[in-house]
MITIFI-511362 format. One record per residue (C-alpha): x, y, z; residue number from 1; chain. Coordinates in steps of 0.5 Angstrom, whole numbers, plus 500, padded with zeros to 3 digits. Layout:
MITIFI-511362
   east   north    up   seq   mol
      X       Y     Z   NUM     A
...
***
This chain:
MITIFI-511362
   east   north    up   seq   mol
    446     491   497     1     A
    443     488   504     2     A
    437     490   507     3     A
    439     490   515     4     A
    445     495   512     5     A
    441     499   508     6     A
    437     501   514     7     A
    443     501   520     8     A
    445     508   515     9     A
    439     510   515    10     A
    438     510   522    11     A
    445     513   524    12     A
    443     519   526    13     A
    438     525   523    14     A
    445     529   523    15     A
    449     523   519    16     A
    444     523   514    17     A
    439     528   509    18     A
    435     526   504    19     A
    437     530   497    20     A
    431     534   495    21     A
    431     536   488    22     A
    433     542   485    23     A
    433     546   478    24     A
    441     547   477    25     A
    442     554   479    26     A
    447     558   474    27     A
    451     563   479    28     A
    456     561   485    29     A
    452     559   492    30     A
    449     564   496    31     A
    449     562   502    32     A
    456     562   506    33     A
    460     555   507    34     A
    461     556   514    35     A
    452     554   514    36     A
    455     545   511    37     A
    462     546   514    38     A
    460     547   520    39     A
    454     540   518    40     A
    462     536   519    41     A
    462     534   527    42     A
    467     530   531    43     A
    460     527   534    44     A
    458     524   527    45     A
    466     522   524    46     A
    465     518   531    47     A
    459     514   530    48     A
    461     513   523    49     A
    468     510   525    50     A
    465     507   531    51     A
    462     503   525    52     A
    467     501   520    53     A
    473     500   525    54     A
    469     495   529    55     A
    470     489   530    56     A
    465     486   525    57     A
    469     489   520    58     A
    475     484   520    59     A
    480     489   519    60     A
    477     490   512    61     A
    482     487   507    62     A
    481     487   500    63     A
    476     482   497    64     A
    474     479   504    65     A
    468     480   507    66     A
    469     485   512    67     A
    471     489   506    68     A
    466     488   503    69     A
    461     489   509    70     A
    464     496   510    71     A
    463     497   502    72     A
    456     496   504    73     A
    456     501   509    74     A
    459     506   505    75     A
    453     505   499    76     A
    448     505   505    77     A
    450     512   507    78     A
    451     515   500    79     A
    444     512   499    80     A
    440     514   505    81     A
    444     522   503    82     A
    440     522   496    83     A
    448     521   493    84     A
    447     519   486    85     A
    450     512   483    86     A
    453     512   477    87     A
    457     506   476    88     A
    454     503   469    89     A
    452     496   470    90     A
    450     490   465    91     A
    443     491   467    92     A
    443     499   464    93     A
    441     500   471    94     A
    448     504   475    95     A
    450     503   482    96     A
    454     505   487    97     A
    459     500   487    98     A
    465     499   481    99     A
    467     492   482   100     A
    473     489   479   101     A
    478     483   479   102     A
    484     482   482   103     A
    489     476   481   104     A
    492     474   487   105     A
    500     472   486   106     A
    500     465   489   107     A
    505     459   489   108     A
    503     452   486   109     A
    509     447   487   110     A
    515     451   489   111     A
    520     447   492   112     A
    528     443   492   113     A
    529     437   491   114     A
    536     435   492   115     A
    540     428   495   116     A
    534     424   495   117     A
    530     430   499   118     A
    525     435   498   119     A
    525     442   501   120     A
    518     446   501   121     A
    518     453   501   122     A
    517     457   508   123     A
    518     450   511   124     A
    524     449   509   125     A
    528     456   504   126     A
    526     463   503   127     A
    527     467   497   128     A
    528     474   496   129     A
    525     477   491   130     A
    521     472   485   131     A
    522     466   481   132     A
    518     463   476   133     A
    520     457   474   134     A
    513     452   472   135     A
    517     447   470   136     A
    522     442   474   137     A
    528     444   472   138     A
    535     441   474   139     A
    542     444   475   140     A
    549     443   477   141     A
    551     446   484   142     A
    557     449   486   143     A
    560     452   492   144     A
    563     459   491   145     A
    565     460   499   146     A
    562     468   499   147     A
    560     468   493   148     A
    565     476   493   149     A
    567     479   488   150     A
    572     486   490   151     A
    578     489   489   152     A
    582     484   495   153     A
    577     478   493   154     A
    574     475   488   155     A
    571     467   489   156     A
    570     467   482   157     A
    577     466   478   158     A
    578     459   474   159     A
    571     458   476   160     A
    566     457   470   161     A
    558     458   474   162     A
    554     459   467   163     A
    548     455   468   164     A
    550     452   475   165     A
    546     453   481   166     A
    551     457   486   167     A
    552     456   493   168     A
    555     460   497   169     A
    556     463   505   170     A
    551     468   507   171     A
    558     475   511   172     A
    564     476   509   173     A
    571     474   510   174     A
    574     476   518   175     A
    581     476   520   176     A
    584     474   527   177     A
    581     480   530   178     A
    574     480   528   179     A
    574     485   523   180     A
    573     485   516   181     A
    578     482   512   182     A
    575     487   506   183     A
    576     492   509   184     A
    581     491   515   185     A
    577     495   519   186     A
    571     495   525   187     A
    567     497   519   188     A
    564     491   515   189     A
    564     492   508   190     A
    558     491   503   191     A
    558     484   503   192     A
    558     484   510   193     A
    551     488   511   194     A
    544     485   511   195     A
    542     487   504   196     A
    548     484   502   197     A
    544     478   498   198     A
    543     483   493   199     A
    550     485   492   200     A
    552     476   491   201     A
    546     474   487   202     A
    547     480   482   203     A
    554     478   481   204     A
    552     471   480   205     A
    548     472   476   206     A
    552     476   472   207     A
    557     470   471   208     A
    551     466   469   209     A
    549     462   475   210     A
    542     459   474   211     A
    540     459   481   212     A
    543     463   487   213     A
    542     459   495   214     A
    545     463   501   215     A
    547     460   506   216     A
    545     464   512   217     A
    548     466   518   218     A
    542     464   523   219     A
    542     458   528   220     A
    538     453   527   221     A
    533     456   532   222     A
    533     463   528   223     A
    533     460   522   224     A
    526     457   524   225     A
    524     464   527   226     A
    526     467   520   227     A
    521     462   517   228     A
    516     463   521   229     A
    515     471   520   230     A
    516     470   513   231     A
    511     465   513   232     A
    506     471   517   233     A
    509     477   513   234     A
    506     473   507   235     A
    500     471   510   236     A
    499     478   511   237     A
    502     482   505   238     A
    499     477   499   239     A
    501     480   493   240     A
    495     483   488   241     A
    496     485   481   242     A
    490     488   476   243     A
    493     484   471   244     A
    492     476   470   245     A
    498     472   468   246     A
    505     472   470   247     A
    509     478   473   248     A
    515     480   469   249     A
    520     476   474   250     A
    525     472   471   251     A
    527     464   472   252     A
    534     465   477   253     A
    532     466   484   254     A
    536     467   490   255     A
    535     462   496   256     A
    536     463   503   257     A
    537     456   506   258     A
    539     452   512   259     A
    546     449   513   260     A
    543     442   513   261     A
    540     443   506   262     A
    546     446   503   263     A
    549     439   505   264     A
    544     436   502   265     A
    545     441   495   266     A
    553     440   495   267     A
    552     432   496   268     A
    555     432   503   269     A
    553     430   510   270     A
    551     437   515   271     A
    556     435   519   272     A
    562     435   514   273     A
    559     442   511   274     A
    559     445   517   275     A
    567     443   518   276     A
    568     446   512   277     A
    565     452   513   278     A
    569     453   521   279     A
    576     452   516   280     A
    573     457   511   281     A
    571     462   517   282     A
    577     461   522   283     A
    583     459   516   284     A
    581     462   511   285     A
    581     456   507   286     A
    577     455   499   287     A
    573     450   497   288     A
    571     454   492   289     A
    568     449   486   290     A
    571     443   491   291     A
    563     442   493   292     A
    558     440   488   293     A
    552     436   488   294     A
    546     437   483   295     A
    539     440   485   296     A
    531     441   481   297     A
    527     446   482   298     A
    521     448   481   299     A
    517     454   483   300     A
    510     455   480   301     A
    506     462   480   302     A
    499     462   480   303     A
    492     467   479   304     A
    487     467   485   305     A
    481     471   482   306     A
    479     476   487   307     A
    472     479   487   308     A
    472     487   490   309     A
    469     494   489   310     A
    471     501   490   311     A
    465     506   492   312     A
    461     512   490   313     A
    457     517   490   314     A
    456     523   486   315     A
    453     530   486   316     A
    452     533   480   317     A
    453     541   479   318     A
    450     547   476   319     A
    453     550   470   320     A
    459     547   470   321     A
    457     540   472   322     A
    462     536   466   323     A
    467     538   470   324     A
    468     534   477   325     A
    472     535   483   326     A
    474     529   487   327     A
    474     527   495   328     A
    477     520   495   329     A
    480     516   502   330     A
    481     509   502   331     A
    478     505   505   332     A
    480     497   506   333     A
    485     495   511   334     A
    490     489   512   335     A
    485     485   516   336     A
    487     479   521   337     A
    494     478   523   338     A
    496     470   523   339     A
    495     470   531   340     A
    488     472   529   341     A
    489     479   532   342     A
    484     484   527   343     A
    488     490   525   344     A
    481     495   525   345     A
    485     501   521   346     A
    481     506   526   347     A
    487     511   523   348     A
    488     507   517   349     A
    484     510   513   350     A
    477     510   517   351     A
    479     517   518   352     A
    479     518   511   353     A
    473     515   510   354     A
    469     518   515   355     A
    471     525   512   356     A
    469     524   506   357     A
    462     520   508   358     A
    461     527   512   359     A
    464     531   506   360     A
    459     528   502   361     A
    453     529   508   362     A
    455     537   508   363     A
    456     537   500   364     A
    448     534   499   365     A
    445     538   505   366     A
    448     544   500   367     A
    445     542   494   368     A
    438     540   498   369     A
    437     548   501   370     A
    439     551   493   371     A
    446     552   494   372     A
    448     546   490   373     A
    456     547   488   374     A
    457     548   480   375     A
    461     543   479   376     A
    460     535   480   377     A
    462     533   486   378     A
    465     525   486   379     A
    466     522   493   380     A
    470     516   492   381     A
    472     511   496   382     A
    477     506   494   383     A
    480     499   495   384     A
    486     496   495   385     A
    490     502   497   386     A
    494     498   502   387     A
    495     492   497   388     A
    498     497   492   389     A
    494     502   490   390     A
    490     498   486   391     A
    483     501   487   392     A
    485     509   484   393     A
    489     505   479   394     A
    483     501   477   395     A
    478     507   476   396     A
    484     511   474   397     A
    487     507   469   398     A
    483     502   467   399     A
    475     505   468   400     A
    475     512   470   401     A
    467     512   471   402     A
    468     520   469   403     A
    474     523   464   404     A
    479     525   468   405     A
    480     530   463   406     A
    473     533   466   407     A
    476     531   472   408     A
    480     538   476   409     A
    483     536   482   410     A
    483     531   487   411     A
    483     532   495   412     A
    485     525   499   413     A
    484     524   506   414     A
    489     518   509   415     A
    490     518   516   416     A
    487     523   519   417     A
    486     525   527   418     A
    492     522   530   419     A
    498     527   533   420     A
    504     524   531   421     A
    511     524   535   422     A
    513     531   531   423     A
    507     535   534   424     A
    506     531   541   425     A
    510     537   544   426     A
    508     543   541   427     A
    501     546   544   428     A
    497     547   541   429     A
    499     539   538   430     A
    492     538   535   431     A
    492     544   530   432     A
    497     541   525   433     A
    496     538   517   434     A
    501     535   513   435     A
    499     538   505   436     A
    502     534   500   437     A
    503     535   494   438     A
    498     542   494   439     A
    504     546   489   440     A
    505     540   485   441     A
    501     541   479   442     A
    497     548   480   443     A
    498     554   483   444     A
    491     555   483   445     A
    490     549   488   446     A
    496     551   493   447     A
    494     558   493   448     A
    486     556   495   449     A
    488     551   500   450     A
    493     556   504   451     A
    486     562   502   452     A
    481     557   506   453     A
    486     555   512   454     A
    487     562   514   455     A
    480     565   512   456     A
    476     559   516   457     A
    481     554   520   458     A
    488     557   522   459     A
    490     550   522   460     A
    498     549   521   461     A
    500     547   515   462     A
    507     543   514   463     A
    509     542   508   464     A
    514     537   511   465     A
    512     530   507   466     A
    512     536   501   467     A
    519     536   501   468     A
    522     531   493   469     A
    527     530   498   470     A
    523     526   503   471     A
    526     520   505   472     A
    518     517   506   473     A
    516     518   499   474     A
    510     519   503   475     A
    507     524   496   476     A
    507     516   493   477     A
    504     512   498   478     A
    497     514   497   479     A
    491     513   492   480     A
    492     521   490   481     A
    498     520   485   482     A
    495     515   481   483     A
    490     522   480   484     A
    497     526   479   485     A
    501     522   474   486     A
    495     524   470   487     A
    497     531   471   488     A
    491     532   475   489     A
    492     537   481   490     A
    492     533   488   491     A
    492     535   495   492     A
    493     529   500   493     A
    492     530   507   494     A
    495     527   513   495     A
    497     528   520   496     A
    503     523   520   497     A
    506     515   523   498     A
    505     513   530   499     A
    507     507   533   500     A
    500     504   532   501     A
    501     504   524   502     A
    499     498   521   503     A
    498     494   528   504     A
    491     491   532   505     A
    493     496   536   506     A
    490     502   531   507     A
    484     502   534   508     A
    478     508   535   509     A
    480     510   542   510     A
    486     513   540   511     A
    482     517   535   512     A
    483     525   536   513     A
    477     527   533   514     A
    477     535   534   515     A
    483     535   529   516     A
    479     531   524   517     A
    474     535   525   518     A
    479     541   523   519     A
    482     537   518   520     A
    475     536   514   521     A
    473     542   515   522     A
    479     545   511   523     A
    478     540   506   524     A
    471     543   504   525     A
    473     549   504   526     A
    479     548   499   527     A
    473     543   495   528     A
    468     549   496   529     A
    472     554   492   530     A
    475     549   487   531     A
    468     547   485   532     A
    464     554   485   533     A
    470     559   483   534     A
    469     562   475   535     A
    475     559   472   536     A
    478     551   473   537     A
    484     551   476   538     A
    489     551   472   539     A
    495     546   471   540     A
    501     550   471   541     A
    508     546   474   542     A
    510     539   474   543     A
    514     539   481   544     A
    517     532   483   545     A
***
C-alpha cells in the first residue's frame, strides 16, 4: 500500500472514516435502531469518495493498469482507515485487503494472408468475425463460390467439391432487375442479405468442409478503411481476458472479411478482372462458381500476456453467527482510455457502486464501534474485471472464495446507481426508482426482506422490469452477482438502468444523482441489516430463471 494513499483516506473527512473500536461479540440481535448508521450513508460523502475515484488520475481504471490499481489502493485505504479487518491470506502468513490474481490477455502473434506474392496483415489489411487458431502456417486451395448460398432457389455449392479449400465468396444476396431480392422476390431481403448474414455462409461452408472462409464485403474501399479502423479501436478497447492460460476452445476455420483487391490476389486475378467479374454476377447473374482459383497461407498465432490485478475487501466479523457472511459487492474497474485518448471515468459505472459500498461499510463499522455489531459477518467486496467478463466475482467465486460460499447468505450488488434513465425522466418524482433483480430468484425470504426495508424506511419504487427471464438485456446476467447466483447463493442486484453515457468519456461525476444514491444505498442496508441480524439464515426456496 502507498503512503501518501494511505493518508488521502484517512484525511478524507471525519464522516468518510471511523476508526472500529474493539468489542466483546454481543449474543442477541443490535439494539439500536438502524435508521441511527442508515442515516451515516449521505449523498456529501458518495461525492467525495467519486470525486476520488471517477477522477481524471484514475485513467478510467481498466483491469490490470495502473489507474485500477491506484483505485484499488484507494479502497484498501478507506477499509484501513474504517478498522475493516483484512483477510485475504498471504505467502508471508500475514492477511491483506487485497486478493491479487492473473489474467491471460488473449493476443495475436503472427496472424496474416499470404497470397499472390503478397502478405495481408490483420486489421490493416482483413478482419475476422469470431477466432481462429491456427500456430502454424498453412496453405490451401481457394476457390469461388459466388455467394456462398445454399436455399430452396439457390445453392452455389452443386458439383462443387470445397473440403479442405478456402472459399471465397461475395458479401449480400443475389437482385433482380428491380432491386429486389431474387431469394425472396420481394423488397424484403432474405437472411443472406442481412448484416449477420456472415454466420449463415461461414457455417454452410464450413459444413461442406471449407478450410477457411473469406467474405468479400460489400464496402467501398473508404469504408472498408473505416470498418478497419473501428475494428482496430473496439480491439484496443475490449482486449479479450480469460482466467485460464493457454489456448481457447476455438477451432482452425476462420472467416475473413476482406477487400476486393485481395480477393483478387487469392483468386490469382488482377483487381481490376475481379471486380469485372463481379459487376456480371451482380448485374446478369452469370456463375463463376469454381471457375476462380488461386492458393493461399494463413497463419493466425494466439498468445497469453500475464496481467497482474486484484480484487478488494474488507470484512466485519459478527457475533454469534459470524461463520455465516453477507456480501455487498460492486465492481470497480472500468474500460479506461479510448484509442483517441479520451478517459472513460466510469462516474456511474460502477463508481456509484463502489462509493455505496465504501459508505455501506463506513455505517456497518460505526455500528460495530457503539456495541450494535451485526450477528452475522459482513464482507464488503469490491471486484475487477467485471467489464472484461465478469472475471473478478468468477476469481473469488470459482476459484478463491476467501470465505465458504456455502457460509456465504446472500449477495447484494450495487452496479450503476444515481442515474435516472429515460424510462423514469418523465415521471415525478423521477429520482425515487430501483430497478431489483433478481430478489425472487433464489429466496423468498430475501425478496420479502428488501420489499419490508423499502416500505418501512425508503418508499422508493420498486421495478421489477430487468427481473422479468423474458428481458431482452439479460440484464440478471450482466453483473458480478450471478457468479454468486449460479452457486444458488440468494442475490439482489441494484441499478437505476442505461442512459446514453454508458460506456463513454462522457459518464462523468456531474451527471450524478446523488440524492437517488443516497436512497439506493440506504435500501441496501436496510435489506443487509435484516439479513445479518435476523434469527434464522435466509432460506433457499426456488430456482426461478
Amino acid at each position: 500500500m502507498k503512503h501518501w494513499l494511505f493518508k488521502t483516506a484517512i484525511c478524507l473527512t471525519a464522516s468518510s472514516v471511523v476508526p472500529l473500536l474493539a468489542q466483546t461479540p454481543a449474543a442477541q440481535p443490535p439494539s439500536a435502531k438502524p435508521e441511527t448508521y442508515a442515516q451515516t450513508v449521505t449523498a456529501d460523502d458518495l461525492r467525495k469518495h467519486l470525486t476520488i475515484l471517477a477522477a481524471d488520475d484514475m485513467e478510467g481504471r481498466e483491469t490490470g493498469t495502473r489507474g485500477q490499481k491506484k483505485a484499488a489502493e484507494y479502497i484498501a485505504g478507506q477499509f484501513s482507515a474504517l478498522g475493516l479487518k483484512a483477510v485475504v491470506p498471504g505467502a508471508d502468513g500475514k492477511t491483506s485487503y487485497m486478493q491479487p490474481f492473473t489474467l491471460y490477455k488473449k493476443t495475436w502473434g503472427d496472424f496474416y494472408v499470404k497470397s499472390g506474392g503478397k502478405q495481408f496483415t490483420y486489421l490493416k489489411d482483413f478482419l475476422t468475425n469470431g477466432l481462429i487458431a491456427l500456430p502454424q502456417e498453412t496453405n490451401y486451395e481457394t476457390v469461388f463460390v459466388n455467394y456462398g448460398i445454399v436455399d430452396d432457389k439457390f445453392n452455389d455449392y452443386v458439383n462443387l467439391d470445397v473440403k479442405g479449400k478456402a472459399v471465397v465468396m461475395l458479401d449480400g444476396e443475389p437482385k433482380n432487375a428491380d432491386g429486389t431480392s431474387a431469394v425472396t422476390n420481394s423488397a424484403e431481403p432474405s437472411r443472406w442479405g442481412k448484416p449477420d448474414s456472415w454466420r449463415y455462409r461461414a457455417q454452410v461452408a464450413k459444413d461442406k468442409g471449407a478450410a477457411q472462409v473469406f467474405i468479400i464485403s460489400a464496402a467501398n474501399a473508404d469504408e472498408f478503411k473505416r470498418l478497419l479502423t473501428e475494428r482496430a479501436a473496439l480491439q484496443q478497447r475490449f482486449n479479450r481476458l480469460s482466467l485460464k492460460a493457454g489456448q481457447e476452445n476455438v477451432g482452425t476455420v476462420g472467416t475473413f472479411m476482406i477487400s476486393t483487391e485481395m480477393a483478387a490476389a487469392l483468386l490469382g486475378k488482377k483487381a481490376a478482372q475481379l471486380t469485372k467479374a463481379i459487376e456480371q454476377i451482380k448485374s446478369k447473374g452469370m456463375s463463376t462458381v469454381g471457375k476462380l482459383a488461386g492458393t493461399v497461407a494463413v497463419k493466425a498465432e494466439r498468445k497469453d500476456e500475464n496481467v497482474q490485478t486484484e480484487n478488494v475487501m474488507g470484512f466485519v466479523e459478527g457475533t454469534d453467527k459470524k461463520d455465516e457472511v453477507v456480501i455487498v459487492s460492486s465492481h470497480y474497474d472500468h474500460i479506461g482510455i479510448s484509442p483517441d485518448g479520451q478517459i472513460n471515468n466510469g462516474a456511474n459505472d460502477d463508481g456509484s457502486g463502489t462509493v455505496s459500498v465504501l459508505e455501506l461499510a463506513q455505517a456497518f463499522a460505526k455500528a460495530k464501534a457503539e456495541g450494535n455489531g451485526p450477528r452475522r459477518s459482513m464482507l464488503f467486496l469490491t471486484v475487477v474485471g467485471e467489464e472484461k467478463g465478469l472475471l473478478g466475482s468468477e476469481y473469488y467465486t470459482d476459484f478463491s472464495p476467501v470465505l465458504p460460499l456455502a457460509n456465504t447468505v446472500c449477495d447484494l450488488n450495487i452496479d450503476m446507481v444515481g442515474r435516472v434513465d429515460n424510462l423514469h425522466e418523465n415521471k415525478s418524482p423521477k429520482d425515487n426508482y430501483i430497478y431489483v433483480i433478481g430478489s425472487d430468484k433464489l429466496s423468498s425470504d430475501l425478496h420479502r426482506i428488501s420489499e419490508n426495508a423499502n416500505s418501512q424506511y425508503t418508499q422508493m419504487e420498486l421495478d421489477y422490469k430487468y427481473n422479468d427471464p423474458k428481458d431482452p438485456e439479460r440484464i440478471y446476467y450482466r453483473s458480478d452477482h450471478y457468479n454468486f447466483a449460479k452457486h444458488k447463493i440468494p442475490i439482489i442486484f441494484y441499478f437505476n438502468g442505461l442512459h446514453a453515457d454508458y460506456h463513454r468519456p462522457t459518464d462523468d461525476i456531474e451527471k450524478m444523482d446523488f440524492n437517488l444514491a443516497e436512497k439506493t444505498a440506504r435500501l441496501v442496508f436496510y435489506t443487509a441489516w435484516e439479513v445479518a441480524n435476523r434469527e434464522e439464515r435466509l432460506k433457499v426456496d426456488s430456482n426461478k430463471q
